[in-house]
RODO-2510 file (C-alpha; in nm, 4 decimals, decimal comma):
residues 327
     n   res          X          Y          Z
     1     x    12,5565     9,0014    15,5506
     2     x    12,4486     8,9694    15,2002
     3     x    12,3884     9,3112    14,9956
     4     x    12,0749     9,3274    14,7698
     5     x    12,2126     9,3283    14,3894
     6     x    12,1468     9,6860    14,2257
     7     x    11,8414     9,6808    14,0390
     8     x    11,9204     9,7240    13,6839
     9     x    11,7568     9,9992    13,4989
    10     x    11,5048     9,8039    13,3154
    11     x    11,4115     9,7023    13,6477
    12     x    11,3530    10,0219    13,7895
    13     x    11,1695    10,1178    13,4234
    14     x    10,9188     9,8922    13,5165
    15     x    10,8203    10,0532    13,8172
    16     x    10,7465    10,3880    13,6461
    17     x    10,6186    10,2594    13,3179
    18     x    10,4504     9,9302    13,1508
    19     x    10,7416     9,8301    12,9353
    20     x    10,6399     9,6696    12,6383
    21     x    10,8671     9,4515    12,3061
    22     x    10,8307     9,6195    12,0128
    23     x    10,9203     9,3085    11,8623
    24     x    10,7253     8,9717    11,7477
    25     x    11,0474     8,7795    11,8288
    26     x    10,8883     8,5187    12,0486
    27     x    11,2457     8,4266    12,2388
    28     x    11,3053     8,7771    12,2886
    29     x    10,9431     8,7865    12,4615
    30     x    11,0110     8,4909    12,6633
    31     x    11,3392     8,6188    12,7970
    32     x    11,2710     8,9621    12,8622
    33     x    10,9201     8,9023    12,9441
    34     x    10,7288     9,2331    12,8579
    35     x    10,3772     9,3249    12,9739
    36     x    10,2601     9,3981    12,6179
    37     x    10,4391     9,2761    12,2554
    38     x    10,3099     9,3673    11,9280
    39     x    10,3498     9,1831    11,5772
    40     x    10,3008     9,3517    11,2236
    41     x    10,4035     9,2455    10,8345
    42     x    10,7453     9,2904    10,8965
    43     x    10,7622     9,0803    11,2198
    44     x    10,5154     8,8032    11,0508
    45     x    10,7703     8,7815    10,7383
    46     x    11,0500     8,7306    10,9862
    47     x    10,8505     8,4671    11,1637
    48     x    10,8530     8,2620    10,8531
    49     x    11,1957     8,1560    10,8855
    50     x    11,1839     8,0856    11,3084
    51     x    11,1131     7,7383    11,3954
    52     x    10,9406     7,8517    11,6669
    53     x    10,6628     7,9065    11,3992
    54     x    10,7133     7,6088    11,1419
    55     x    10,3732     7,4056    11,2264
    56     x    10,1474     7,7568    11,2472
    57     x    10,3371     7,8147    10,8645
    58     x    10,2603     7,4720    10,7140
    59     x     9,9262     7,4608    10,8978
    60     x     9,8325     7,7775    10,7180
    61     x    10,0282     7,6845    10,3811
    62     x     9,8228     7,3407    10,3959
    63     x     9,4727     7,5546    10,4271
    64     x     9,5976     7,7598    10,1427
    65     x     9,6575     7,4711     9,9062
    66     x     9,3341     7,2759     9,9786
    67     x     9,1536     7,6300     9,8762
    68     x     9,3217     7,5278     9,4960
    69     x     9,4047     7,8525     9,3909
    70     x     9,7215     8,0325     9,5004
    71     x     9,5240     8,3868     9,3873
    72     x     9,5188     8,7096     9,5663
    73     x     9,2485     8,6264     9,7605
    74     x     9,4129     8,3570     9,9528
    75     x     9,7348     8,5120     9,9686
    76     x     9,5601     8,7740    10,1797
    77     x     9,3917     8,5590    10,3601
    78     x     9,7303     8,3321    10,4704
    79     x     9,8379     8,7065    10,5376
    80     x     9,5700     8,7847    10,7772
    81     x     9,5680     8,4046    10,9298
    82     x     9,9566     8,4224    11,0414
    83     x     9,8923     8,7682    11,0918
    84     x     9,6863     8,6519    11,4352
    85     x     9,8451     8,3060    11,4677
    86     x    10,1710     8,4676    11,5619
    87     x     9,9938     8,7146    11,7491
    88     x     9,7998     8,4530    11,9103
    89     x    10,1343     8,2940    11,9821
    90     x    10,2322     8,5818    12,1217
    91     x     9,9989     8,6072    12,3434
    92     x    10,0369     8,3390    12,5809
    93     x    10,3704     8,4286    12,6764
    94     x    10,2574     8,8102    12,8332
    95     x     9,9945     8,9000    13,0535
    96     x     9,8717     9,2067    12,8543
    97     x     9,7724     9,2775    12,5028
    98     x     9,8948     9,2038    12,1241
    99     x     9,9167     9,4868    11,8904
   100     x     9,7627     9,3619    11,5831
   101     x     9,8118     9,6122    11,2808
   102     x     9,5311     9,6678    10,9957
   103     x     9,6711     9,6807    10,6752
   104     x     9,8781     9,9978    10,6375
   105     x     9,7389    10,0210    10,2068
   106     x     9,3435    10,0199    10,4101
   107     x     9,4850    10,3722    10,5888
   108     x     9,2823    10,5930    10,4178
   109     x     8,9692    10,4142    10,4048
   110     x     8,7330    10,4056    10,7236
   111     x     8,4956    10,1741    10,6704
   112     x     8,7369     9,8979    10,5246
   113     x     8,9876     9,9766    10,7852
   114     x     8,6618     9,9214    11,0366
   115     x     8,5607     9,5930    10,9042
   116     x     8,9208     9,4633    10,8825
   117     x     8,9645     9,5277    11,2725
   118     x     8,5903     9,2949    11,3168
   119     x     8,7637     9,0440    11,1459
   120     x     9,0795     9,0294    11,3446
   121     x     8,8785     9,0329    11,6852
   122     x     8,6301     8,7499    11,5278
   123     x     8,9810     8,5728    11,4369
   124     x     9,1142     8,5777    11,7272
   125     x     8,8013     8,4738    11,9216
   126     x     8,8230     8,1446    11,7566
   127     x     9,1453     8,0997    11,8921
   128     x     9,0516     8,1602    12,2521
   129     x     9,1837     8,5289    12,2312
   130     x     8,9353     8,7676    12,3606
   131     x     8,8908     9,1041    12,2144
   132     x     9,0009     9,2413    12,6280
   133     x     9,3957     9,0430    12,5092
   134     x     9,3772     9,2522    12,1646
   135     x     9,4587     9,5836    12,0506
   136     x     9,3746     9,7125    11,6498
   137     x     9,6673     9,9394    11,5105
   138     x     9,5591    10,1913    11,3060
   139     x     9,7366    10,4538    11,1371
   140     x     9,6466    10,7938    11,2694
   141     x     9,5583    10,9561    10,8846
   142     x     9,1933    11,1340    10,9632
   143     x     8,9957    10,8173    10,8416
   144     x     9,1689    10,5884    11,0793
   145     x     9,1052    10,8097    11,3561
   146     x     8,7311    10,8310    11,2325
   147     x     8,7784    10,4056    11,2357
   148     x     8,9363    10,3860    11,5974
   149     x     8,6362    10,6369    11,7267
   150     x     8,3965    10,3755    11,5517
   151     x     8,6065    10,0514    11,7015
   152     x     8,6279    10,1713    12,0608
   153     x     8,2302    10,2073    12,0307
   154     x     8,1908     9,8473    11,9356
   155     x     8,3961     9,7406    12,2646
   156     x     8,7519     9,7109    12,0311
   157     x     9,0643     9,9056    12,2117
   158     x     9,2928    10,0565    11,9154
   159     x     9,6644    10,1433    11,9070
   160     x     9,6468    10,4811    11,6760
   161     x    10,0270    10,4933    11,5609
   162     x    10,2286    10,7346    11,3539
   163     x    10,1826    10,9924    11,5762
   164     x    10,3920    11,3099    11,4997
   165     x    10,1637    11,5883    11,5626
   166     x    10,0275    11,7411    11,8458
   167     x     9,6777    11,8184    11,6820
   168     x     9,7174    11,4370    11,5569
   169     x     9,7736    11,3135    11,9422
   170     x     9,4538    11,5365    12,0416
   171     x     9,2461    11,3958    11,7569
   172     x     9,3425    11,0448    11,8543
   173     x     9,2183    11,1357    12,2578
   174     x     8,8651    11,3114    12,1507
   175     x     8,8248    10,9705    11,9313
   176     x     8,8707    10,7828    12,2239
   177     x     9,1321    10,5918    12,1295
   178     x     9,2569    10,3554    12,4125
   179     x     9,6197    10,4063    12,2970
   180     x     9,8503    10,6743    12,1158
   181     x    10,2254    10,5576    11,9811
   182     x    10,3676    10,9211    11,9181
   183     x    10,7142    10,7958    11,7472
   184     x    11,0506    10,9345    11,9400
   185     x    11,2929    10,8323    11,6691
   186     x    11,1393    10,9496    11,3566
   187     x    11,0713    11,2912    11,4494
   188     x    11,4556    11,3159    11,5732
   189     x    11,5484    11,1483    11,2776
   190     x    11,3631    11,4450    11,0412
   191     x    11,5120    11,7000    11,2314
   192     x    11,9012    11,5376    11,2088
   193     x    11,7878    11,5377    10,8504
   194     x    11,7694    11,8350    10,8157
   195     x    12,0636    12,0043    10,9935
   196     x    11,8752    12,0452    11,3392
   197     x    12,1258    11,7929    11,5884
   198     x    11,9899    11,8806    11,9548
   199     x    12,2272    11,9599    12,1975
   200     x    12,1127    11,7714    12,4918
   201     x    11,8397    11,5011    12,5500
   202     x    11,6345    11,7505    12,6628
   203     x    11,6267    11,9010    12,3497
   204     x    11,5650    11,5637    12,1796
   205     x    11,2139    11,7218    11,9544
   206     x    11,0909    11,3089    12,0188
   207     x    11,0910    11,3670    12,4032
   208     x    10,9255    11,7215    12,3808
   209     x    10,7280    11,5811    12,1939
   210     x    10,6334    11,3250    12,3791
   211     x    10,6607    11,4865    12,7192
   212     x    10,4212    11,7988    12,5891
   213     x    10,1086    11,5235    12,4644
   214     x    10,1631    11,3440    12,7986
   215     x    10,1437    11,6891    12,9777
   216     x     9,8253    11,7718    12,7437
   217     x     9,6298    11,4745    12,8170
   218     x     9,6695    11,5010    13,1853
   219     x     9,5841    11,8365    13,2072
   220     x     9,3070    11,8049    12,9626
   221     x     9,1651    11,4359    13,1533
   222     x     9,1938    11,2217    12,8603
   223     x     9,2658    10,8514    12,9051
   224     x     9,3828    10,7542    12,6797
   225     x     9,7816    10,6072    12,6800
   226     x    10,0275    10,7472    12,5827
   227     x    10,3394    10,4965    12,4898
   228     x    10,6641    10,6202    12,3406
   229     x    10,7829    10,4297    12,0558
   230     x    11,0660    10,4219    11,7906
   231     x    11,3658    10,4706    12,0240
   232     x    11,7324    10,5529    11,9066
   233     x    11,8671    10,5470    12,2069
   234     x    11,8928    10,4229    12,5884
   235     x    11,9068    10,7964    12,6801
   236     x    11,5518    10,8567    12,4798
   237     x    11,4156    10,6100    12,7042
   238     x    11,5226    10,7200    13,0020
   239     x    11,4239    11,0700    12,9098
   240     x    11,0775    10,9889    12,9197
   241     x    11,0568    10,7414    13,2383
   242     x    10,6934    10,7791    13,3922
   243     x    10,5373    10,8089    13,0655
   244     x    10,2275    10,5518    13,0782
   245     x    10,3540    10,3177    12,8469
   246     x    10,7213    10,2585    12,6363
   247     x    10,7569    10,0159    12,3388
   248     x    11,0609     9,9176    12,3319
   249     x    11,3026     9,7136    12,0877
   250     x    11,5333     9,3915    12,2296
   251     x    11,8406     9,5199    12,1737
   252     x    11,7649     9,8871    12,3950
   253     x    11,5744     9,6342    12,6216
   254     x    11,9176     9,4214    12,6528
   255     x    12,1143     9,7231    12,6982
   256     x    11,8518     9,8347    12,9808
   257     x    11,8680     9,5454    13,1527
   258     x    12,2675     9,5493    13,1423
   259     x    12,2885     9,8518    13,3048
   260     x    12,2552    10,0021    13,6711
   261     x    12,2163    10,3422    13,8335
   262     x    11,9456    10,5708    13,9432
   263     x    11,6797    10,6042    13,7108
   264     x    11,4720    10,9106    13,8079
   265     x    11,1371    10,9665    13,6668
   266     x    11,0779    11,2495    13,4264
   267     x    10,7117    11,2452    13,3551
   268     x    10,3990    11,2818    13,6150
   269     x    10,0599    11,2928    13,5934
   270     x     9,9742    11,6530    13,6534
   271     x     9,6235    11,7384    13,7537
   272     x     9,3464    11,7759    13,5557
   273     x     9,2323    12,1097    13,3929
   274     x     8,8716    12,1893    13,3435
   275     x     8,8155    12,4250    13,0677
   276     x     8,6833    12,4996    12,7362
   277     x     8,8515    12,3011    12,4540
   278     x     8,8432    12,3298    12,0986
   279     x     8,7322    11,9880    11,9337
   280     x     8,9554    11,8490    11,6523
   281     x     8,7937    11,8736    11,2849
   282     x     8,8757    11,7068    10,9712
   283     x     8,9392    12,0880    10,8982
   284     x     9,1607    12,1678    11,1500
   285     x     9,3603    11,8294    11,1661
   286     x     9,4095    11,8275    10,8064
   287     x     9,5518    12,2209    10,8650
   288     x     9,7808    12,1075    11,1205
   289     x     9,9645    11,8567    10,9043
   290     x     9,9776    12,1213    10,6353
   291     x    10,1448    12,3283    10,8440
   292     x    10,4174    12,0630    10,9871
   293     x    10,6411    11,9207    10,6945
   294     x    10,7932    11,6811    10,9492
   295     x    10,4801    11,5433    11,0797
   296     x    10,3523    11,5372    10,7255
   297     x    10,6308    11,3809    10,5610
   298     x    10,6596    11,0802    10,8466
   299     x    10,3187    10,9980    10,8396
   300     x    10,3625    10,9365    10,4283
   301     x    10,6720    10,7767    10,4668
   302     x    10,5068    10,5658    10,7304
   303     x    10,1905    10,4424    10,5835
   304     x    10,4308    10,3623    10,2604
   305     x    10,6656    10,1578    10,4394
   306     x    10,3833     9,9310    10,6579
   307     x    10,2416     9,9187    10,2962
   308     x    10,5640     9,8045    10,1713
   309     x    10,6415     9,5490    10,4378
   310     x    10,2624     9,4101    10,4172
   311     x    10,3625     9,3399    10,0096
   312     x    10,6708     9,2351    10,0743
   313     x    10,4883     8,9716    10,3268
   314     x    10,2187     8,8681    10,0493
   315     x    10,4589     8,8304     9,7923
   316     x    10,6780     8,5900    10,0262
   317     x    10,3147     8,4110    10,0730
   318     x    10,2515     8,3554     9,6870
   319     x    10,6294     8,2530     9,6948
   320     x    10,6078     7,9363     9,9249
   321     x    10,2794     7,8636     9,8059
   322     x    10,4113     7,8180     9,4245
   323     x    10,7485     7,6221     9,5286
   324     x    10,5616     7,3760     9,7338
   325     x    10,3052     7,3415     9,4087
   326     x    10,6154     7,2657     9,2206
   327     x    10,7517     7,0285     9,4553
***
């Protein structure tokens, strides 16, 4: 008699929660074979060097040369074009959506952060990719929450990430956003920081954190998602099991999928609430932030490092593009 094998605990993840890469590593997709993926600046740099990518690279390289000027302009445009060609890439190897992120230096402005996320959907469109395969990350500063409440209007689903506040998460919800990413990591991270170690997961201030917006939005009958990201740890993950959606990296996928026993679920849906709730203002979010250094501080930090990382991308652009003029 043959026993069944143990079901591994990414297995058993995937019956509470849509797991999803936080990765744009498309053999990492393949093999662990996610329902969702995502791909930003960072993970479009890193594709420049897979050879996975090399004909989408030339292909755009090629367009950007027979333009005959290597200027800002068509750096940002070779950005935007490998931007959704790896996300369009991406794409056929999942069933769900690609997480396409709006540049991180827009964050602050609604209307160009609004028009940016049109021409991502239009992009990807001519590639086959409709809008229903897509989803817009935004940045959750005030104005991209005003964008994503303007997007989801217009029929286009947004990702609001950076989320580290409570107020924030709620803001994000009334918007209707289709998606929140409140980040696990970073807000343990702050608190490590600053001489606050928690003594048990439990205590983790990323899975309160987490687990209290989840609670919140059930109670309160919002929609939308709520998806942990920016994990540390295996026991992070596990911590939040039942939550609606989990991004997670490769390497805590790998170890996931490495290991067995029982994987309980920590998070339900709890029945809605009816009731009278205050509505999130551009006062009272902007308050709220005040009042919480940590969330404060990350969402800074955060805006400046996707800022960084989309740079870091253009400035690897205008590098190829001026060695192969050379050549």
């Amino acid at each position: 008699m043959t026993t069944a094998a143990t079901p591994s605990k990414l297995d058993q993840l995937r019956e509470l929660s849509v797991v999803v890469a936080d990765t744009g590593d498309y053999d990492a997709i393949k093999r662990l074979k996610p329902v969702d993926c995502t791909t930003n600046p960072t993970l479009v740099r890193k594709a420049l060097d897979l050879p996975v990518y090399a004909d989408l690279i030339e292909r755009e390289l090629a367009w950007a040369r027979a333009q005959g000027d290597a200027g800002e302009a068509v750096v940002n445009e070779v950005a935007d074009r490998l931007t959704v060609g790896v996300g369009s890439m991406l794409s056929a190897l999942i069933p769900g959506r690609v997480s396409t992120e709006v540049d991180a230096d827009l964050a602050h402005d609604t209307a160009a952060t609004v028009a940016k996320a049109h021409k991502f959907i239009a992009m990807y469109a001519e590639r086959g990719i409709p809008r229903e395969r897509v989803l817009i990350k935004v940045a959750s500063t005030w104005e991209g929450v005003e964008a994503a409440r303007q997007l989801q209007a217009d029929g286009i689903d947004c990702n609001l990430t950076l989320i580290f506040n409570r107020t924030q998460a709620l803001a994000c919800a009334e918007a209707g956003a289709f998606l929140i990413s409140p980040f696990v990591g970073r807000i343990l991270d702050w608190y490590v920081a600053n001489g606050q170690i928690p003594a048990n997961i439990d205590e983790d201030p990323g899975v309160v954190f987490v687990r209290g917006v989840y609670d919140a939005f059930k109670r309160r009958g919002h929609p939308t998602v709520v998806m942990g990201a920016s994990f540390r740890s295996t026991a992070q993950i596990e911590a939040l099991a039942g939550c609606d959606r989990l991004t997670i990296s490769p390497d805590l996928l790998e170890k996931l999928a490495a290991e067995t026993g029982d994987l309980p679920r920590k998070l339900s849906p709890a029945a809605a609430e009816a009731g009278p709730v205050a509505a999130v203002t551009a006062e009272s979010f902007a308050l709220a932030l005040q009042q919480d250094p940590m969330a404060s501080e990350k969402l800074a930090t955060g805006i400046e490092a996707f800022a960084n990382d989309l740079q870091a991308l253009r400035e690897t652009i205008a590098k190829r593009l001026t060695e192969t003029a050379a050549a």
